[in-house]
N, C-alpha and C positions, 0 to 999 in steps of 0.2 A: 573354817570352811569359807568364810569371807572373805579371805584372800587368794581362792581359788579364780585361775583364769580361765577364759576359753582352749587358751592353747595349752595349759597345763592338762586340763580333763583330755582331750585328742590326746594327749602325747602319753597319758595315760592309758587309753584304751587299746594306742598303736601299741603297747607293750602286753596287755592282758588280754590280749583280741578273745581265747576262752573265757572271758568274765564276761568282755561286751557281747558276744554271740549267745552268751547264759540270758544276761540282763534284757537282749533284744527281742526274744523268745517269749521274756514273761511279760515284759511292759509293752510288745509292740503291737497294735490291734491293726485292724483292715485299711484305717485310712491311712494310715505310716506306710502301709505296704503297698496299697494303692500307688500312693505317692513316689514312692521310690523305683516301683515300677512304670511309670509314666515319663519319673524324670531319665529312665537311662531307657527309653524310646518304648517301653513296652506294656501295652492294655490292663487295665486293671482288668484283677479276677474274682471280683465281689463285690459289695459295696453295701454294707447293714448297716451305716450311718450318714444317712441322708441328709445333707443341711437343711438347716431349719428355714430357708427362704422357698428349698423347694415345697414344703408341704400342698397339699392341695392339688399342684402344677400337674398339667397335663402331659410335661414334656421332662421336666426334673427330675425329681425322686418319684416315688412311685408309695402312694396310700394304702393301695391295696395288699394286702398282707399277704394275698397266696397269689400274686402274681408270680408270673414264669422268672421272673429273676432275683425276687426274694425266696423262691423255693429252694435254686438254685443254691443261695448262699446258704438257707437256714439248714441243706442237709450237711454243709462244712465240707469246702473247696477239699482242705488236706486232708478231712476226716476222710474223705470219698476214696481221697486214693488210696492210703493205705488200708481200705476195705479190699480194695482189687488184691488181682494175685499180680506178684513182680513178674508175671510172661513178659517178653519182648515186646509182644502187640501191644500192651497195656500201656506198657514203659516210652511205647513210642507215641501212644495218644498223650501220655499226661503231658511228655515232653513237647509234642505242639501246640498243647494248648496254653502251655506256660510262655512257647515263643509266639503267641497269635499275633503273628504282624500281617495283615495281607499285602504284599508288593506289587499286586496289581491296582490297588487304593492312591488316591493323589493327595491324601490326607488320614490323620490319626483321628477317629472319630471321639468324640468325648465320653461316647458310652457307649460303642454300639456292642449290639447284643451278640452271644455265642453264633457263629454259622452254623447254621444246622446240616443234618447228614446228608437233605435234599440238596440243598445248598453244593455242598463240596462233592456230592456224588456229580451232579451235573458239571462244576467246574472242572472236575476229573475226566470226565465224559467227553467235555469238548476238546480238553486237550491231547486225548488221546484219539477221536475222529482227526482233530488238525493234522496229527503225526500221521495219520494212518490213513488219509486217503490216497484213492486208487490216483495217479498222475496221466489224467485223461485232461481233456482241454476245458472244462468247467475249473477243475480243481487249480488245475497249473494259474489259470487267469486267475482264479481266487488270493492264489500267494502273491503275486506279483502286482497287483492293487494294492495287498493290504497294507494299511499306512503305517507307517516306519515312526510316527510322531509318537514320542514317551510323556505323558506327563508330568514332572517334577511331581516327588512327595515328601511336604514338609510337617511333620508333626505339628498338632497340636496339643497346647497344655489344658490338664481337666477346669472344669470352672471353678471349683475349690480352691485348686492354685492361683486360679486368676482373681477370687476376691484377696485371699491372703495377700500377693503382692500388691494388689490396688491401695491395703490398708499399710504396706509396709511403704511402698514408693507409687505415688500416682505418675508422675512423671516415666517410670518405668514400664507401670501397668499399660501405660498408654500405646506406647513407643513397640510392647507385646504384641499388644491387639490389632495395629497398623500391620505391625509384620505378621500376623497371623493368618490376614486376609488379605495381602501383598503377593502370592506367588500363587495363589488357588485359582486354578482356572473350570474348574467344576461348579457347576452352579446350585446344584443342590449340595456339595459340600460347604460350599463359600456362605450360602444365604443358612445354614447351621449354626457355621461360624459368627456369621454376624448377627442370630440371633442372640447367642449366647453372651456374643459379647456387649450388648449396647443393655441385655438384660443388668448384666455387672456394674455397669458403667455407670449407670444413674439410679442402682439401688431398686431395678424393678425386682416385681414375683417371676414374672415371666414374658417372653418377646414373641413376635410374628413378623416375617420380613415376607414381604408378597411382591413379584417384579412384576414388569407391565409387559404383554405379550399382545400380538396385532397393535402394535402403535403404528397409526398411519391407517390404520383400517376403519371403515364405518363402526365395527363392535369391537374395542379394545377391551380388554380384561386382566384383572391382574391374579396371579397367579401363585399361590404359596404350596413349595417343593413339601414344605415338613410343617403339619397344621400345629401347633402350636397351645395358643388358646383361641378364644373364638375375636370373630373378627371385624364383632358389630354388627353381622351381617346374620341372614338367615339362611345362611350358606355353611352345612357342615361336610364334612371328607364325608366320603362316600364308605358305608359299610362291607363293598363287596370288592374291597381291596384298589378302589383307585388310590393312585400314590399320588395326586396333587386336590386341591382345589380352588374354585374359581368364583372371585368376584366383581361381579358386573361395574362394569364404569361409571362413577358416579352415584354408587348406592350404597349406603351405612357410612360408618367414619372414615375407613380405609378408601372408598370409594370416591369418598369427597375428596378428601387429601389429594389424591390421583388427580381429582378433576379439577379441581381449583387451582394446589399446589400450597396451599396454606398449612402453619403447623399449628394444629389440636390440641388441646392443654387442658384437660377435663377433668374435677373433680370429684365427681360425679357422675359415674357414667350413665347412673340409670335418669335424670333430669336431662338429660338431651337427647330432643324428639329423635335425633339421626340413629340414636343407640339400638340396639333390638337387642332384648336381655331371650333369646331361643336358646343360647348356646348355655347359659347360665341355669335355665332351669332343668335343662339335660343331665349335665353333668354336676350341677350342686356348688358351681365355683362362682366365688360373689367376687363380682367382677365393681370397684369402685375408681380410682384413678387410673385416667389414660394419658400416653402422650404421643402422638400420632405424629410422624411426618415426611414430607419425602424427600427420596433419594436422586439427585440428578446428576449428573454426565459432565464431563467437561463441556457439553456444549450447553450446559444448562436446559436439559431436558429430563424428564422424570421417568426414570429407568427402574421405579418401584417406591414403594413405601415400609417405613418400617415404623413399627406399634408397643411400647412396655406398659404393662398396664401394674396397679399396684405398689406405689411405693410403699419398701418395708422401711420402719426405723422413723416414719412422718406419718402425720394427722395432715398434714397442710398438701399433700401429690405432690406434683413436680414440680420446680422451682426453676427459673429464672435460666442460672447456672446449668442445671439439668438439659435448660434447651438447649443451651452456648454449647456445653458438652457435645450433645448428641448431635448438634449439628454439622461440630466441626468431623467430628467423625465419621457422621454419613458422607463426609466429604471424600472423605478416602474411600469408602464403599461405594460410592458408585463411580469410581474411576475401578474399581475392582469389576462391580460387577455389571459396568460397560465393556469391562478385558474378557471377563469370563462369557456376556454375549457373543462378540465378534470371533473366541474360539468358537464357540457352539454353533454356529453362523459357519465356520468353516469346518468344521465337523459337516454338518447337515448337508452341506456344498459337495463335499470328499465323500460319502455316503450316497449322493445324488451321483454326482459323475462317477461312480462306483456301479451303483445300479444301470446309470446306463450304457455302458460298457457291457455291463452282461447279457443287457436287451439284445445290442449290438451280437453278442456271442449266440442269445440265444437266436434271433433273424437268421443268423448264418447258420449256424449248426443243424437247423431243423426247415427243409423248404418242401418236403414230398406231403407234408398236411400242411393246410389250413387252419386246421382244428388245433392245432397243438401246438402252432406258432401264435393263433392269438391268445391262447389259454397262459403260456407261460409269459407274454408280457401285459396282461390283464395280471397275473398275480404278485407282478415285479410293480405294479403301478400300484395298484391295491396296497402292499404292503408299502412303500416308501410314501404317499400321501397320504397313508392314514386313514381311510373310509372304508365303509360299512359293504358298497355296491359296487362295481365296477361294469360298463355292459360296453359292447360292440355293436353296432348294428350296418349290415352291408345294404346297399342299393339294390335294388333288380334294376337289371341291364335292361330290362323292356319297359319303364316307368322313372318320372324326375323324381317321386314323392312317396315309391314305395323300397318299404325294404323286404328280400327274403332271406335274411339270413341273421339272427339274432344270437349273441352270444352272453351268456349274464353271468357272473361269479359275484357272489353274494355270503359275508360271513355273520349268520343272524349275530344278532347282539341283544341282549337281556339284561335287565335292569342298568344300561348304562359298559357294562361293559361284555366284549366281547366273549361269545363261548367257545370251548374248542372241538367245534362240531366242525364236520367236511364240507368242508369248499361245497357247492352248491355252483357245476358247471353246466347251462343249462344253452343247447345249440340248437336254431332248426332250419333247419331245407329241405323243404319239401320236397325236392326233384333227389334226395341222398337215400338210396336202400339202406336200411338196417345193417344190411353184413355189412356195410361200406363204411362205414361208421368208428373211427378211429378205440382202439382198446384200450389205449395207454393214458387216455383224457380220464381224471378220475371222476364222477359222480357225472355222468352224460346223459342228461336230457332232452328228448329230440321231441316236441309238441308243434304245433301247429298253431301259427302266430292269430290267426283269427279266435281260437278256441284256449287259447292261455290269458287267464290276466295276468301272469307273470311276465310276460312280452311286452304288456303294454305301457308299463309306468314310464312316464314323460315321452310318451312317443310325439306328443307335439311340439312338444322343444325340440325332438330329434328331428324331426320331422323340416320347421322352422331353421335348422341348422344346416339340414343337406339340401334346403331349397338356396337360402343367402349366403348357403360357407361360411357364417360368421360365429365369433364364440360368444358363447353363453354362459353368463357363472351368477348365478340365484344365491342370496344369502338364505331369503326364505321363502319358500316352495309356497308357503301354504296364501301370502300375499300374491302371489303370480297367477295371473289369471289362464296361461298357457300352459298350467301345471293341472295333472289331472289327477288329485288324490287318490291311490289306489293303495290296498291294503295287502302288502307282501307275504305269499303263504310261506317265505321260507324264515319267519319269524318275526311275524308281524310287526316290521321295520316302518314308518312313518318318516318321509322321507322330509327331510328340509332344508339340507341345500345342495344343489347340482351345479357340475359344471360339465360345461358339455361340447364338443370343439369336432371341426371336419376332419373326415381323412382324405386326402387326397393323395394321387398315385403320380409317379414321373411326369405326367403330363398336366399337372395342378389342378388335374379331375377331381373333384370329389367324389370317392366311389363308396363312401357309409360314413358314420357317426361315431366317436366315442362318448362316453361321458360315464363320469362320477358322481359319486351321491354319500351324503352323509359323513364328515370327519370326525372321526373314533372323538376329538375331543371337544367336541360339541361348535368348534368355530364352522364360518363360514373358508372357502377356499379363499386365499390369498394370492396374492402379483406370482410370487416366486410356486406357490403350486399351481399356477396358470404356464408359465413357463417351463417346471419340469413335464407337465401334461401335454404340452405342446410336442415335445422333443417325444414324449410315446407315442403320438399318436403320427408323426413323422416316422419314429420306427414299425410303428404296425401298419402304415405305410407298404412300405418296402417290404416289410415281412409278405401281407399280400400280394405286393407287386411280382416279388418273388415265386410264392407259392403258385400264382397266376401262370409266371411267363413258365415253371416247372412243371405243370399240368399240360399247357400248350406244346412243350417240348416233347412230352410222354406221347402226346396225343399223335404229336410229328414223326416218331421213331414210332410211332404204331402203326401210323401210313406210309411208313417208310419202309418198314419190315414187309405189312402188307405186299406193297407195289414192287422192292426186291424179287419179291416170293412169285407175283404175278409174270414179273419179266424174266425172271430165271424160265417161268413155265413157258412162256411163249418164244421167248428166245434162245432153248432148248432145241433139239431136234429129237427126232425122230426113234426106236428102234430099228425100225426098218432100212431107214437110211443109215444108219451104221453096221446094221449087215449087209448092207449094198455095199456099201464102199469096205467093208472088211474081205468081204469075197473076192471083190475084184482084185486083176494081174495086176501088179506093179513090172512097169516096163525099166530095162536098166539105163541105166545113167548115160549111155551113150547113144540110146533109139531116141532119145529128148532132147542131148546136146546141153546137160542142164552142168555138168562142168565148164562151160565155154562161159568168154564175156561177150562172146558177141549171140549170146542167146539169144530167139526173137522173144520179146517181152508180151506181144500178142499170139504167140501161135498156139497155144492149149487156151482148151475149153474152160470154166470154173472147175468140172467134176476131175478132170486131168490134174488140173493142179494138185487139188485133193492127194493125189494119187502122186505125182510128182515129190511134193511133203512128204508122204511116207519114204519114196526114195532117198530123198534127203539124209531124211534120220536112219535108214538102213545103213545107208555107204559110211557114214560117219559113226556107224557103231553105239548110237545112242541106245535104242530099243536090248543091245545085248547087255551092255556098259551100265545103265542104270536100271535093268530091269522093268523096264514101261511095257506095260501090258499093250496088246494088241489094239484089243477092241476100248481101250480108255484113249489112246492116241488116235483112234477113229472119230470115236465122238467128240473128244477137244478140239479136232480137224476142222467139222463140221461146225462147232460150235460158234468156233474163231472166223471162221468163212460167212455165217450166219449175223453177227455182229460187228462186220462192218456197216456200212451206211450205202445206198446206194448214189454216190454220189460221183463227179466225174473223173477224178486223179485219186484222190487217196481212198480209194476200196482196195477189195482184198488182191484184187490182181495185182496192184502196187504193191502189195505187203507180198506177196506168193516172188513177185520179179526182186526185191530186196532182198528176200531169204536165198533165193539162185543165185543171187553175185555174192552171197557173203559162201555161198558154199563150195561155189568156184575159189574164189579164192581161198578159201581153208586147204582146198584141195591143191590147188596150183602153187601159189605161193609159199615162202616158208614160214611165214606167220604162224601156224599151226602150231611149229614146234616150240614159240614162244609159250604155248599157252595150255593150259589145264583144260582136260575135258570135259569137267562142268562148266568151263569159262565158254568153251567153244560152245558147248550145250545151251547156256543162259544165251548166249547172242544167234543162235539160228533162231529160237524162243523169242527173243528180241524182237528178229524183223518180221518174223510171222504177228507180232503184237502190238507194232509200233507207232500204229494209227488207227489201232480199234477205237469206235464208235468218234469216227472223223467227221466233224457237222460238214466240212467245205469250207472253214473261216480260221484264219490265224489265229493268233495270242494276240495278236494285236486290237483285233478287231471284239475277242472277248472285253480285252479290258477298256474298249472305249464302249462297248454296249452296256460294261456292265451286270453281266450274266451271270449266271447262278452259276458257272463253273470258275470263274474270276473271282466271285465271292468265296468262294469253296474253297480253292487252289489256292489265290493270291494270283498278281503277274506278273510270278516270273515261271518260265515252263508249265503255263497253266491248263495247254493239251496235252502234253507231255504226261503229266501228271495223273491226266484222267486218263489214256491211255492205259497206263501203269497200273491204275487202282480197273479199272474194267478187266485187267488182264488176270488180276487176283481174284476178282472176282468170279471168273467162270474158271479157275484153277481149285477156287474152293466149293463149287456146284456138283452134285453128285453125280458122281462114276467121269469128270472131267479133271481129275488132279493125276498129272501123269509122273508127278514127283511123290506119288505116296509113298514107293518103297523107300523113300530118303529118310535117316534119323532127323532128329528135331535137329541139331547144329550143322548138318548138309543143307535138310530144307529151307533154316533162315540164311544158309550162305549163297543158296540157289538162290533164292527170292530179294539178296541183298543186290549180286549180280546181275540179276534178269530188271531191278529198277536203274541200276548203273546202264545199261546197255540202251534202255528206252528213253532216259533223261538225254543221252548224249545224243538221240537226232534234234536236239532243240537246236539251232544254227546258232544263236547267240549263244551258247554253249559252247560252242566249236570256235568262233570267232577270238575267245577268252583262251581257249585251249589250245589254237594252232600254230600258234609264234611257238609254244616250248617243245613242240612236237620237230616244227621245222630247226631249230635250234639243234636236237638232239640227232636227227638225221644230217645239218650241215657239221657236226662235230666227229662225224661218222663213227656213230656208234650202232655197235654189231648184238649186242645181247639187251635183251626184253625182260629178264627174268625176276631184276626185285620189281616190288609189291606198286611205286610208283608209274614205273614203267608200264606195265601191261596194262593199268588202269589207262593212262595215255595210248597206248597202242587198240583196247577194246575203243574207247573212243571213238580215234579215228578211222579206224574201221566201219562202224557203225554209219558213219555221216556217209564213208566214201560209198558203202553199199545204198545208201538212202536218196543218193543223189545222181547213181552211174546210170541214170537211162540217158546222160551227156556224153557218154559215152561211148554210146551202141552207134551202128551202124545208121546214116543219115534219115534212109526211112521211115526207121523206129524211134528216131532221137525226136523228127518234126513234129510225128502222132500223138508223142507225150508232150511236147510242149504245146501242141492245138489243146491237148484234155487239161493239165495244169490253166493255162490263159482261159479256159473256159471256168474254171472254178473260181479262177482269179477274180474276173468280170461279174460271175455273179455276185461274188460277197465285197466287188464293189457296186452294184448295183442296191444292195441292202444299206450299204454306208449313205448311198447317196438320199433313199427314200426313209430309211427307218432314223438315222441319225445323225442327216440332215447336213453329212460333211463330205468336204472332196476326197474322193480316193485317190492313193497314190497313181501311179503313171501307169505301170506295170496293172494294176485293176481296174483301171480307165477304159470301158470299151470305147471310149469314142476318141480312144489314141491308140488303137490295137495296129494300127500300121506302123507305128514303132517298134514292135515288135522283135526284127533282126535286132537293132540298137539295145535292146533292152536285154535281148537274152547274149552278145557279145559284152555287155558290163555283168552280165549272173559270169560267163567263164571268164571271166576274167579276175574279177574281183573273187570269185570261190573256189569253181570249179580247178581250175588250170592249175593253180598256187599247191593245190593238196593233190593231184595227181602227179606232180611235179616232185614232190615231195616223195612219197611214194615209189614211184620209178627211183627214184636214187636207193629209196632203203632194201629194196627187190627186183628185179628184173622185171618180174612177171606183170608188172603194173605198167611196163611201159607201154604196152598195147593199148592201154587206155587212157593213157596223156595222150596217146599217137592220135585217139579216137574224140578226145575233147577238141584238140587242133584242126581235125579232120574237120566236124563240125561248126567249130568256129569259121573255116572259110567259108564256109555255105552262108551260115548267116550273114558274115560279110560280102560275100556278093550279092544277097536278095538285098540289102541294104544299100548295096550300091546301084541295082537294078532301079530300087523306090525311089534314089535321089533321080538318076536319071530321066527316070517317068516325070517326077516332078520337076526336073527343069525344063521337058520337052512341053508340059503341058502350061508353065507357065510363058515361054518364050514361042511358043508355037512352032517351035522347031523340027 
């Protein structure tokens, strides 16, 4: 058998594989299998043979005989299963747990314990909310945030293997344990790993690696993810499930280490005063050699400390060597777990611009309360800083120094750590009724800020904060003389440190206070949560500012609706006056002459016209043709007669003489037969409406005042436009809608065409529009009938009806340019006094003797060019170029009368 080789036995087994499967069965016990499962990537499933360094260890093997994982093994992993029944369910639990690999892990842990059913039910739980939310705009923003960054996971080897290699190749062991803590960007994984390994490394019982947190802060502390053994300090983990704990700067061995930066070599640990044996008489572990030291950074800064206490296999501690060791390998460790900072650093970064984003979402998404936009980003602050309180407190708009409006979200905390009791949202305003009082705020308490001391805590910082605008961040409450210790009934919270900053609104007002109180882990607030606190209280800002100008708004469309409601009422008419005018004779179209263009534009009364309009729509067949009720087209009459303006050219008698030339010419001309009878219907409707509610002032003169209808409109057709929407307006007032019989796709093609016909008397309209009109007339074209064309021909109709009293007979053409020139001059007289500017020439009273001159550049420049046009495309319109001509001489002789007077009167001639 002595001449038996390695490779002879392999090459033996590759052939008897049922011998080695026999033989492996009887000689193999739990660490073989351990082992072999670790090496080909996967968890050990028991473990009844603890090495002997771990005995005692808080963190290695385990003493205690009915722990949860010694039970585990002693009822026999296989025995267990083949108790079950072979069901599928069964078959597929044993099978997971044989492959327990978790892939969401950045790391193979060296022992970690079974997940529990809590465990994996909630892991399940989330996965299936992730898949299964509803795709509303919270959720959608939630996917599209969420970071895309995977962590690399590189196993690690159990610590059994890693003493065995240590004793087979140091050199090996080494080159391991660098790469083992080489790609770990988890900080509680990493600082595991490096406890374990520096335990190995130099022969300790057991390690503790603690990094340094708040460096650069008045209170820095250091911090161990996985308590280990104890720490020198009288500092134990907390019994009620905290998963870190903390040692103050500068107190016990670890603390010194920290503060000084020297490495500790003890052997003895209970002979030095710095020791504190608390942890040792708790738990029964005799604690005798230490070797303490720290871990710094490539910049050479101390980014933690790491502690082995116990050499096994020596009477003499650690050695010389031991330090050399451990040095050079903490050297690698904290280039690790300076890497594994600056991720967590960018984690917390990506998690911060994550949360405020949703702020962002939630500001906009919710602006009709108050209550409910500051509630949910008080819980978005509350949860990403970490504390215990969160409060709002608004200004009263009638005092510098008072607030009414106080809002507090508060999650008690008990023995150190947080309970999962409700939010505690507690709001008041005095001036808010009960029912008013938002439903969907959960736990709403409305008190009265004088009769609560839960209103009151730190009102004087708060206080101090909306007087100076400045911020305020307390480490300790209880040194602060502006701090007023009060005792919080929603779980007797004892406040110790605030931070507490302005709000201020678009105009860098400060209109309340924010502030926080209390961080879940016992630090004081830091730079970086001074700055994410900032950015909230920037967004509860706006969220108010919002909510503010939202209430203002409501408040505006209430007095809007109101004052509608009022001016419908008042500028309404009558019953009685629609049975007036319903009763009375309509005279025919020929006792009025209201087909002719040379109609007198003065010779009917207002109630005539009244009456005339209905003729109108008689002759033209509208009242049969669309079914318009009788007495609805009476009071529309009325309505529209009633809301003009009394002012001196554009009243309704203006609008009553436009609808009369456009129905002579429907009548006379052959236009007509271009055009659809709701087309012809929207444009009589047109010039009956085409300068309701006329102040007497251009667009021009709107938009250099700046007027609430310039603001409204914009400037372009911005009477135009109000005409238009006034005309809708009393079309939709009741028993005034004379288009009700119309289906819904009639009535929007009415109301499409009846704004087409109003927009086109804008003259800058016409001016853009008249070149391709005259084009199509000089090209001589005979048919109107596509969809462009008539849009062009409604147009120009429109203006030529809007502008022919240049047309009428001399008489009547003067009397309307005396009324126009008088409108002219007043609303230049407003330009000159209210807005302090020269009016043009034409509104110049104190150049009204230019007059001829001014109204020979209107016909010529407008008038003449489009009647002109006209006369070509129809006969019928030549009577009224004949009658622009007409007129035009007139003007030109009184113009040459005026020069003559003024060269007699300057020559004395």
């Amino acid at each position: 058998m002595s001449g038996l080789t390695t490779g002879a036995v392999e090459e033996w087994m590759d052939s008897h594989k049922e011998s080695m499967q026999e033989l492996f069965l009887k000689k193999a016990d739990t660490v073989l299998i351990n082992k072999w499962l670790l090496l080909h990537g996967y968890s050990a499933v028991c473990d009844n043979a603890p090495h002997p360094s771990k005995r005692g260890s808080l963190t290695g093997g385990n003493s205690n005989p009915s722990s949860p994982r010694d039970l585990r093994c002693d009822d026999g992993f296989f025995e267990h299963v083949h108790q079950r029944s072979n069901s599928k369910k069964y078959l597929r639990q044993d099978f997971a747990k044989s492959k327990k690999k978790n892939i969401f892990r950045t790391y193979e842990p060296t022992s970690s314990p079974e997940l529990t059913t809590e465990g994996r039910r909630s892991s399940l739980k989330d996965m299936r909310m992730f898949r299964s939310l509803p795709p509303n705009s919270v959720n959608i923003l939630s996917l599209l945030i969420q970071s895309k960054v995977r962590l690399p996971r590189y196993p690690s080897k159990d610590i059994d293997m890693k003493r065995d290699l240590r004793q087979i190749n140091e050199r090996d062991f080494f080159l391991e344990i660098v790469k083992d803590i080489s790609n770990d960007l988890d900080l509680r994984s990493l600082t595991n790993k490096i406890k374990s390994n520096i335990s190995v490394l130099v022969d300790g019982d057991a390690g503790s690696v603690f990094v340094v947190e708040g460096k650069g802060s008045s209170r820095p502390v250091l911090v161990s993810k996985l308590f280990d053994i104890h720490s020198g300090t009288s500092i134990l983990p907390s019994t009620s499930g905290e998963s870190s704990i903390k040692v103050a700067w500068g107190k016990g061995i670890i603390g010194h280490v920290a503060a000084i930066g020297d490495t500790v070599n003890i052997l003895d640990a209970n002979m030095d005063p710095r020791y504190n044996d608390e942890v040792d008489r708790i738990t029964g572990y005799v604690t005798e050699s230490i070797i303490c030291m720290p871990i710094r950074n490539s910049d050479n800064d101390i980014v933690g400390v790491a502690q082995v206490v116990n050499k096994t296999g020596s009477c003499e501690g650690f050695s010389k060597d031991d330090e050399k060791m451990l040095a050079t390998y903490l050297t690698f460790c904290g280039i690790a777990i300076h890497n594994a900072q600056i991720f967590e650093a960018y984690s917390k970064e990506y998690e911060r611009n994550k949360a405020l984003l949703e702020v962002v979402h939630d500001v906009f998404e919710e602006q009709t309360s108050l209550e409910i936009v500051i509630h949910k980003i008080m819980q978005r602050a509350q949860t990403l800083l970490k504390c215990e309180r969160c409060s709002v407190l608004l200004r009263d708009g009638t005092s510098e120094t008072n607030f009414n409006r106080v809002f507090d979200l508060g999650y008690p905390v008990k023995n150190g750590q947080s309970s999962n009791y409700k939010n505690v949202f507690s709001t008041c305003d005095p001036n808010m009724h009960p029912a008013n009082r938002p439903r969907n705020v959960p736990s709403i308490i409305c008190t009265s800020p004088e009769n609560s001391s839960d209103m009151k805590f730190g009102n004087k910082i708060a206080e101090h904060v909306l007087i100076t605008g400045e911020t305020i961040n307390i480490s300790d409450a209880d040194q602060d003389c502006r701090f007023e210790q009060e005792v919080d009934k929603c779980g007797n919270i004892a406040m110790r440190s605030i931070l507490c900053k302005p709000i201020r609104n678009r105009e860098s007002k400060t209109i309340g206070v924010a502030q926080v109180m209390n961080k879940s882990d016992g630090l004081s607030f830091d730079e970086h949560d001074d700055q994410l606190f900032e950015a909230f209280t920037i967004f509860c800002g706006l969220g108010i500012n919002n909510c503010v100008l939202y209430e203002e708004i409501a408040i505006l469309l209430s007095k809007q609706a109101v004052t509608l409601e009022t001016l419908s009422y008042h500028s309404g008419v009558s019953a009685t006056d629609v049975v007036r005018l319903k009763s009375q004779k309509v005279p025919e179209t020929s006792e009025w002459k209201l087909d002719s263009h040379k109609f007198n534009d003065f010779s009917l009364t207002k109630d005539e016209m009244l009456v005339a309009a209905i003729r109108i729509f008689k002759d033209l067949g509208f009242i049969r043709k669309f079914k318009i009720d009788y007495e609805v087209l009476c009071r529309w009459l009325l309505t529209v007669r009633k809301n003009y303006r009394n002012v001196a050219y554009h009243n309704w008698r203006h609008a009553f003489n436009v609808c009369q030339t456009m129905f002579a010419s429907l009548k006379r001309s052959g236009a007509k037969r271009h055009l659809a009878d709701r087309e012809t219907l929207a444009m009589v409707v047109g010039c009956l409406c085409h300068d309701l509610d006329h102040r007497g002032t251009n667009n021009a003169f709107q938009q250099k005042s700046g007027s609430a209808l310039a603001q409204l409109y914009g400037t372009s057709g911005t009477m135009e436009h109000h005409h238009f929407n006034h005309a809708v307006t009393i079309l939709n007032s009741e028993g005034n809608n004379i288009f009700a019989n119309f289906t819904s796709e009639e009535y929007s093609a009415i109301i499409t065409l009846l704004k087409e016909s109003i927009l086109a008397t804008d003259l800058s309209l016409h001016i853009q529009l008249r070149n391709k009109f005259f084009a199509m007339v000089d090209s001589g074209q005979n048919t109107w009938d596509d969809r462009e064309s008539k849009e062009t021909l409604r147009s120009i109709l429109m203006t030529s009806c809007d502008i022919a009293s240049i047309t009428k007979p001399w008489q009547i053409q003067r009397k309307a340019a005396d009324l126009v020139m008088s409108e002219f001059f007043d609303q230049g007289d407003k330009e000159k006094q209210q807005l302090n500017i020269q009016p043009q020439a034409c509104m110049d009273r104190e150049r009204q003797d230019e007059l001829p001159k001014l109204q020979m550049g209107w016909i010529d420049g407008i008038c003449l060019p489009l009647y002109n046009a006209l006369s070509k495309m129809d006969i019928y319109f030549t009577p009224l170029k004949e009658g622009v001509l007409a007129n035009r001489g007139y003007w030109e002789k009184m113009d040459a009368d005026k020069l003559a007077k003024d060269i007699v009167r300057e020559t004395g001639v």
